[in-house]
BALOBA-1460 file (C-alpha; in Angstrom, 3 decimals):
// residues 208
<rec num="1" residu="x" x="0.000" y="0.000" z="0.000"/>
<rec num="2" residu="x" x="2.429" y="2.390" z="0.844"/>
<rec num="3" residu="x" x="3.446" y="3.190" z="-3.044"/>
<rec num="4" residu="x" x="0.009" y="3.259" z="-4.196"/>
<rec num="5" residu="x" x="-1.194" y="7.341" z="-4.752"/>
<rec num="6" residu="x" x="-2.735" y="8.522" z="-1.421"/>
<rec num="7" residu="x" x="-6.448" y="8.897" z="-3.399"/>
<rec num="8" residu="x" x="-6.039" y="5.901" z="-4.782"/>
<rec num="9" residu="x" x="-4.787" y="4.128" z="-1.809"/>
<rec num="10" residu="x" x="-8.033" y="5.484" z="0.027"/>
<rec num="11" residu="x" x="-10.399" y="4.561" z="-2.387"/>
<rec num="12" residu="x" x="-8.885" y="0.935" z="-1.961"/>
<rec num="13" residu="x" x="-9.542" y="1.457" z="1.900"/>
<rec num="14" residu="x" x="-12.509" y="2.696" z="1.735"/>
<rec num="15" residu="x" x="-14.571" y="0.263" z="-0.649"/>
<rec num="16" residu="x" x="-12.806" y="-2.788" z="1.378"/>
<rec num="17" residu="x" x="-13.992" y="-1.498" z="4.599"/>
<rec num="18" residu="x" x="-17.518" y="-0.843" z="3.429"/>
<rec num="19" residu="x" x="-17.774" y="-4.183" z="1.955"/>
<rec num="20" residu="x" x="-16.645" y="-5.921" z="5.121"/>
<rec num="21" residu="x" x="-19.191" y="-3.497" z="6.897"/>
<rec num="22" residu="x" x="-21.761" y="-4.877" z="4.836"/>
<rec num="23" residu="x" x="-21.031" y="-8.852" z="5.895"/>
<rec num="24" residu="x" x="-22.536" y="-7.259" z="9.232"/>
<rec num="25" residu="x" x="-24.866" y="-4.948" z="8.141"/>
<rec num="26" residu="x" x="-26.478" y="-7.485" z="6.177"/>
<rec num="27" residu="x" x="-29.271" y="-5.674" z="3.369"/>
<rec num="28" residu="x" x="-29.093" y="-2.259" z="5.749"/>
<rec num="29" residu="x" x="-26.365" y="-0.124" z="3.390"/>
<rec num="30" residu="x" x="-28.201" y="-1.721" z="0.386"/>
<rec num="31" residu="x" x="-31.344" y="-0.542" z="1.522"/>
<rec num="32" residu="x" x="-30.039" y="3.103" z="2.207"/>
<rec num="33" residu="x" x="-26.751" y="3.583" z="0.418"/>
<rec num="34" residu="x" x="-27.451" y="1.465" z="-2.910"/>
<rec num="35" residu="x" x="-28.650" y="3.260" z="-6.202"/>
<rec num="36" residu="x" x="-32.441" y="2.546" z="-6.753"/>
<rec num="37" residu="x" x="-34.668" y="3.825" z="-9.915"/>
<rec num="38" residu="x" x="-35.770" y="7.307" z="-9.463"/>
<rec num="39" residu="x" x="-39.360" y="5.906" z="-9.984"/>
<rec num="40" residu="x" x="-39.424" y="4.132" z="-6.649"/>
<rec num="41" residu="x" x="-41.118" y="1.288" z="-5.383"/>
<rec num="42" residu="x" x="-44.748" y="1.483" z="-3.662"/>
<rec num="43" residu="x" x="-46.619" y="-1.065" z="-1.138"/>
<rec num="44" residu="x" x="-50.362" y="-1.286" z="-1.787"/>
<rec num="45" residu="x" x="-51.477" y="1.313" z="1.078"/>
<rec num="46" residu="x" x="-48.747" y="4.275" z="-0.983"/>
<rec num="47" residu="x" x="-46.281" y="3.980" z="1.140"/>
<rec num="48" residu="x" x="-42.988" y="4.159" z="-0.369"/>
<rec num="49" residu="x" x="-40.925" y="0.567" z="-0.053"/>
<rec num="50" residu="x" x="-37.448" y="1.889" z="-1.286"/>
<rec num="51" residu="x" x="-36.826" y="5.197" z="-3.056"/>
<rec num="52" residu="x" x="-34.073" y="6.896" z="-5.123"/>
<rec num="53" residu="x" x="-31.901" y="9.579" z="-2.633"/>
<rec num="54" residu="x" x="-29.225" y="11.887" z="-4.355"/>
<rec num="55" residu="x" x="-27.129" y="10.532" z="-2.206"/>
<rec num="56" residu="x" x="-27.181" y="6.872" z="-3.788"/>
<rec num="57" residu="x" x="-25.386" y="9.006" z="-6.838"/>
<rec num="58" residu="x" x="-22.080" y="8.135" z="-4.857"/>
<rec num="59" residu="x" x="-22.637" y="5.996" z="-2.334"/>
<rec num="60" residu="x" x="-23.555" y="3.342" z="-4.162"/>
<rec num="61" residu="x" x="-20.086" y="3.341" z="-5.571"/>
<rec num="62" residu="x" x="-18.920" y="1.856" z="-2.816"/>
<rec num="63" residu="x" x="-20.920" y="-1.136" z="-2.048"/>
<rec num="64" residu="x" x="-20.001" y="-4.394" z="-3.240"/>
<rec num="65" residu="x" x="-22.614" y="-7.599" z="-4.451"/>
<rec num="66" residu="x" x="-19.780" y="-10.537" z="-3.962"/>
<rec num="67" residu="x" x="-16.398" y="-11.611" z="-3.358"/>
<rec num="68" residu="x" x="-15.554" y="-11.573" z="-6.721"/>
<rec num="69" residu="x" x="-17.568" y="-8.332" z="-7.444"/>
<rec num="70" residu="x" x="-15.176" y="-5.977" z="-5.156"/>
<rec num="71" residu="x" x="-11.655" y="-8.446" z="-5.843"/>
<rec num="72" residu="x" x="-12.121" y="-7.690" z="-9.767"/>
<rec num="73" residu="x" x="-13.139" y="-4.015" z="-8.999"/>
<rec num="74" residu="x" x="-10.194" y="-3.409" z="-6.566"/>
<rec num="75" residu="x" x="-7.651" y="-5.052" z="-8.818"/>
<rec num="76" residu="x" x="-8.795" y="-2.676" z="-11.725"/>
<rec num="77" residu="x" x="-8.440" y="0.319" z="-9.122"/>
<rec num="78" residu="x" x="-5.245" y="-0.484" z="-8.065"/>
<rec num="79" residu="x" x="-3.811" y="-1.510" z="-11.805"/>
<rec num="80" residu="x" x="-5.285" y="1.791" z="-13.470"/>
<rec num="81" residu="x" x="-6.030" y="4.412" z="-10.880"/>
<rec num="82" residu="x" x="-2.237" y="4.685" z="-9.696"/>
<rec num="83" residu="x" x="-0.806" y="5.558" z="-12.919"/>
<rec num="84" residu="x" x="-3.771" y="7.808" z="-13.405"/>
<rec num="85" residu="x" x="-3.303" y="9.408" z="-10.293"/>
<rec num="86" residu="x" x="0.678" y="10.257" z="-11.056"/>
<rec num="87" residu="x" x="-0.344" y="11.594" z="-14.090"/>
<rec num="88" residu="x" x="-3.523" y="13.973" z="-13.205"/>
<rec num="89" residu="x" x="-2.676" y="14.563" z="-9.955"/>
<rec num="90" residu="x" x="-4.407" y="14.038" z="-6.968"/>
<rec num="91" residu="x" x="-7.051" y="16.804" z="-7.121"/>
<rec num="92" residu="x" x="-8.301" y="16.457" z="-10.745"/>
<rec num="93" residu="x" x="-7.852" y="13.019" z="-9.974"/>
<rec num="94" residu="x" x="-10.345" y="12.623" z="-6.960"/>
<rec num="95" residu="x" x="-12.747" y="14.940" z="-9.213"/>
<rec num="96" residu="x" x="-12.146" y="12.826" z="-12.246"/>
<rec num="97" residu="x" x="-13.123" y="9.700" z="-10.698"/>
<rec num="98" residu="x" x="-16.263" y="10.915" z="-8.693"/>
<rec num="99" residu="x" x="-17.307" y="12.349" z="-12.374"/>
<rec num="100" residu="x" x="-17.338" y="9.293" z="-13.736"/>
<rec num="101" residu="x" x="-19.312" y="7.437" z="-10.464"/>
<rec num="102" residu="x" x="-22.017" y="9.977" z="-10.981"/>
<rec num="103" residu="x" x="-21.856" y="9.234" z="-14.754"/>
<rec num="104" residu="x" x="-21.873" y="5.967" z="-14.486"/>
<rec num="105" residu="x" x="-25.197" y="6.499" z="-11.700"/>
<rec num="106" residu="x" x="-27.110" y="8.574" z="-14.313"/>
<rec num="107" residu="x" x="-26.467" y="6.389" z="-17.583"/>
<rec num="108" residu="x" x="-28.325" y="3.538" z="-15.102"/>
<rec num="109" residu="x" x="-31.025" y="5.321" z="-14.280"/>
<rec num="110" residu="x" x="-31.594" y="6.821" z="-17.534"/>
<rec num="111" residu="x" x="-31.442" y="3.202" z="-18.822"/>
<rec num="112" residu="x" x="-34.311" y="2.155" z="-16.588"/>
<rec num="113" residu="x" x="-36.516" y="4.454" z="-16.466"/>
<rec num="114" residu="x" x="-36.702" y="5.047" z="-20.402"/>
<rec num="115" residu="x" x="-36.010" y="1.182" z="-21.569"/>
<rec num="116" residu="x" x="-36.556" y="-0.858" z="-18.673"/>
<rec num="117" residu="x" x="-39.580" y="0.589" z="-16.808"/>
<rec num="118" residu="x" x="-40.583" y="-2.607" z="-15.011"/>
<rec num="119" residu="x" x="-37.221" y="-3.287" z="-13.462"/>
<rec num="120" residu="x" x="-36.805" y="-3.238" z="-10.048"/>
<rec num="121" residu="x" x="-33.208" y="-3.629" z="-8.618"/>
<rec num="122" residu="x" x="-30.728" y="-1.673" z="-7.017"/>
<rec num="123" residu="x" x="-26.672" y="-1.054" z="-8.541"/>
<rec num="124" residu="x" x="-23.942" y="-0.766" z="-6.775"/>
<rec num="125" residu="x" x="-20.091" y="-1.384" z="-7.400"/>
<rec num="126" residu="x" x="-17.258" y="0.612" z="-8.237"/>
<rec num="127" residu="x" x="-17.214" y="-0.202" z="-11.733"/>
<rec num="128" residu="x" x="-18.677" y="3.205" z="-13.316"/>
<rec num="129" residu="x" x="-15.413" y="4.928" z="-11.716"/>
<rec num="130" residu="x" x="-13.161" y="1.820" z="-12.792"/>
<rec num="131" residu="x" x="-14.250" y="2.027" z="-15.929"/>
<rec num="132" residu="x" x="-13.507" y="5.904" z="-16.372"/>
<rec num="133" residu="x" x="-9.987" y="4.922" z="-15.140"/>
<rec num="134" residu="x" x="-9.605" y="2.276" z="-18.049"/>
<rec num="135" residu="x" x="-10.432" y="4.985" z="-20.228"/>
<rec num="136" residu="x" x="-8.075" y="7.473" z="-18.937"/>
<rec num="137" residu="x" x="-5.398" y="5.640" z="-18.943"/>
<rec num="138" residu="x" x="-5.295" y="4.573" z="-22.339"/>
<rec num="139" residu="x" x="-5.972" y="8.090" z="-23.208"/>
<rec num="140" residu="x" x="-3.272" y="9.273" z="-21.487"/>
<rec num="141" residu="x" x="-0.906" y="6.082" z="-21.748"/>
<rec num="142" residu="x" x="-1.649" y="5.308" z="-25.301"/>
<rec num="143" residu="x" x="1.648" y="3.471" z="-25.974"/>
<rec num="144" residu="x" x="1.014" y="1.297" z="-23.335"/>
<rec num="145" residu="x" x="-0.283" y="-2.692" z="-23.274"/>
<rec num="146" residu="x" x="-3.031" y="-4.076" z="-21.198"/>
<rec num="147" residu="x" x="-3.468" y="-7.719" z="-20.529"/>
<rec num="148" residu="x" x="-7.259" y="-8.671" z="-20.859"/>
<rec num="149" residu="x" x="-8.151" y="-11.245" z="-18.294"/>
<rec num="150" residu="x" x="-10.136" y="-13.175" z="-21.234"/>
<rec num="151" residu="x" x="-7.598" y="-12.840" z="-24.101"/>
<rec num="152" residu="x" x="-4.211" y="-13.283" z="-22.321"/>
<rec num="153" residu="x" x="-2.197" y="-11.572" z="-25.609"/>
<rec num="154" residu="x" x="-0.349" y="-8.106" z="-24.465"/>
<rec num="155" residu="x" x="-3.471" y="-5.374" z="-26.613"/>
<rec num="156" residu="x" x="-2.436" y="-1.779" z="-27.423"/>
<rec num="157" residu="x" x="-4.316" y="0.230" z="-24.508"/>
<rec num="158" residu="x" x="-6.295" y="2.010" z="-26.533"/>
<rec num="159" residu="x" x="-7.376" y="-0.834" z="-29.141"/>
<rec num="160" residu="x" x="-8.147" y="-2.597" z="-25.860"/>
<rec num="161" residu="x" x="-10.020" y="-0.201" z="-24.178"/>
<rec num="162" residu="x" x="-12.179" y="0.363" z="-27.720"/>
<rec num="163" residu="x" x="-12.755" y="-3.436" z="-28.094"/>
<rec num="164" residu="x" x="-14.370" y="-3.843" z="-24.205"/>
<rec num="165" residu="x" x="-16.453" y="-0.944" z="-24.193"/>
<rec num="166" residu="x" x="-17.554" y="-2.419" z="-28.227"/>
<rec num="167" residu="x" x="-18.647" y="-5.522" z="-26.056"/>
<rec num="168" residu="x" x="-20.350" y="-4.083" z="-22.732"/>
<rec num="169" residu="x" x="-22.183" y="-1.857" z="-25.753"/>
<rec num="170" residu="x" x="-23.261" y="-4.952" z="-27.319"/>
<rec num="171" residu="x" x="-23.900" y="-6.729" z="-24.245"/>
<rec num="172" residu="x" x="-26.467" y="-3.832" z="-23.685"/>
<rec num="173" residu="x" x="-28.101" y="-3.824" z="-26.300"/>
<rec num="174" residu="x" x="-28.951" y="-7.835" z="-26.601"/>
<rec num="175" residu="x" x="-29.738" y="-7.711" z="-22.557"/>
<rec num="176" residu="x" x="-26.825" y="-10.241" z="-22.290"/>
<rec num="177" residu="x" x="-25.683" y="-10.931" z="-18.870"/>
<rec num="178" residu="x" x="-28.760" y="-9.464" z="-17.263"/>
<rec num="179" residu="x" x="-27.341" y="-8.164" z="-13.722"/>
<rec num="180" residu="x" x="-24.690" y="-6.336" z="-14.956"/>
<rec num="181" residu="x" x="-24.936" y="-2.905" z="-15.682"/>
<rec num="182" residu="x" x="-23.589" y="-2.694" z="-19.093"/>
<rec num="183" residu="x" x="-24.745" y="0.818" z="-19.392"/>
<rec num="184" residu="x" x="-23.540" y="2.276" z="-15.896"/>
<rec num="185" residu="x" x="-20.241" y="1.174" z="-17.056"/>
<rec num="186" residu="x" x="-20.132" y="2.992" z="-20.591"/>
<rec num="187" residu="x" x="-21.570" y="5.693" z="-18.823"/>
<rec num="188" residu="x" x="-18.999" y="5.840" z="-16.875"/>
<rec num="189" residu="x" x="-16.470" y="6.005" z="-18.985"/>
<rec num="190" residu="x" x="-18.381" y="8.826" z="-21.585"/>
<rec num="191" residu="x" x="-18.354" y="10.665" z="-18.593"/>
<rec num="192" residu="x" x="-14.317" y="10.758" z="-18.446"/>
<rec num="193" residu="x" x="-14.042" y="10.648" z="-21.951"/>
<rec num="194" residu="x" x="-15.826" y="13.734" z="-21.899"/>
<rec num="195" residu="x" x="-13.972" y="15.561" z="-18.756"/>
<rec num="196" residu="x" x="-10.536" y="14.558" z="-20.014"/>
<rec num="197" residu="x" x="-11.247" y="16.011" z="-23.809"/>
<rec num="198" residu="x" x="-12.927" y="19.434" z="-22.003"/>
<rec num="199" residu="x" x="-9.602" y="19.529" z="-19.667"/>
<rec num="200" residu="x" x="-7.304" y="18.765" z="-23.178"/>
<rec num="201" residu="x" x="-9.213" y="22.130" z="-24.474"/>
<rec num="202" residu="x" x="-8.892" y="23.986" z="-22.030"/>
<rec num="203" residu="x" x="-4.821" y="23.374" z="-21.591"/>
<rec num="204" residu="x" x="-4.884" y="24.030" z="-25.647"/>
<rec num="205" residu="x" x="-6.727" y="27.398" z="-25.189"/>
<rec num="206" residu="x" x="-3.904" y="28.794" z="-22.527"/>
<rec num="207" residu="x" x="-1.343" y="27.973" z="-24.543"/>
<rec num="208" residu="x" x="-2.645" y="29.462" z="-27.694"/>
């Protein structure tokens, strides 16, 4: 831990220690903290059974389904959000990656309340920020290789980054997978797309 960038080192913390918190919380931080459709959920008297809170626009970035669910998330972190970190800093950095949780939180809801109406599920999981990092750092490391964990063969960053958000895109659309939120993720990582290209301008503008 102690070369991992202090954000990034707390994010690790932080999203380990929630998830343990959970095992003993049981459905309590889901039931608060999780992100639920803005439409809500009634009981048959009108009384609201579990509701969307702008708060769940962050919070459920740190809540974890499974084992495997936070292990693949944290390994992500730590792989991408270091050199990320170095290279942003640690203020843009921290703003950067909350961007892209938010992002991530809006692209879900959008999704269900305009496609999936019917559904009835909270998200969580730190993938909408992970997924901004994956972005960023092939847009910023572009001569670097990434090892997919389903195609073992050293990939260009960015032809790598292209060719898994290609399949979470088609994963979408076909409703392959259903659990995972395809969209959340590729929200995510518009979101960062987005910030890093308006921060890219802005740099271009001074020096011009």
């Amino acid at each position: 831990m102690q070369n991992i960038p202090p954000i990034t080192r707390a994010l690790l913390i932080a999203n380990i220690a929630i998830y343990l918190l959970q095992q003993i919380a049981n459905n309590f931080l889901i039931h608060y903290f999780a992100l639920w459709p803005i439409d809500g959920a009634q009981l048959p008297d009108g009384s609201m059974l579990q509701a969307f809170e702008p708060w769940q626009l962050v919070s459920y970035g740190f809540l974890h389904g499974s084992f495997p669910h936070i292990a693949f998330n944290m390994l992500a972190l730590w792989m991408f959000g270091g050199p990320v970190e170095q290279a942003l800093g640690s203020r843009r950095y921290t703003f950067f990656y909350f961007v892209c949780v938010i992002g991530a939180a809006l692209a879900q809801l959008a999704t269900i309340h305009f496609f999936k109406p019917g559904d009835f599920y909270p998200t969580l999981g730190a993938s909408g920020g992970v997924f901004g990092l994956l972005l960023a750092y092939a847009m910023i490391y572009p001569s670097a290789r990434i090892i997919m964990i389903f195609f073992p063969v050293p990939i260009p960053a960015p032809i790598a980054v292209v060719g898994y958000m290609a399949v979470e895109l088609v994963l979408g659309v076909t409703g392959t997978q259903e659990g995972v939120a395809h969209f959340a993720h590729l929200g995510g990582a518009a979101a960062g797309f987005l910030l890093l290209r308006y921060w890219r301008a802005q740099a271009m503008r001074r020096r011009g």
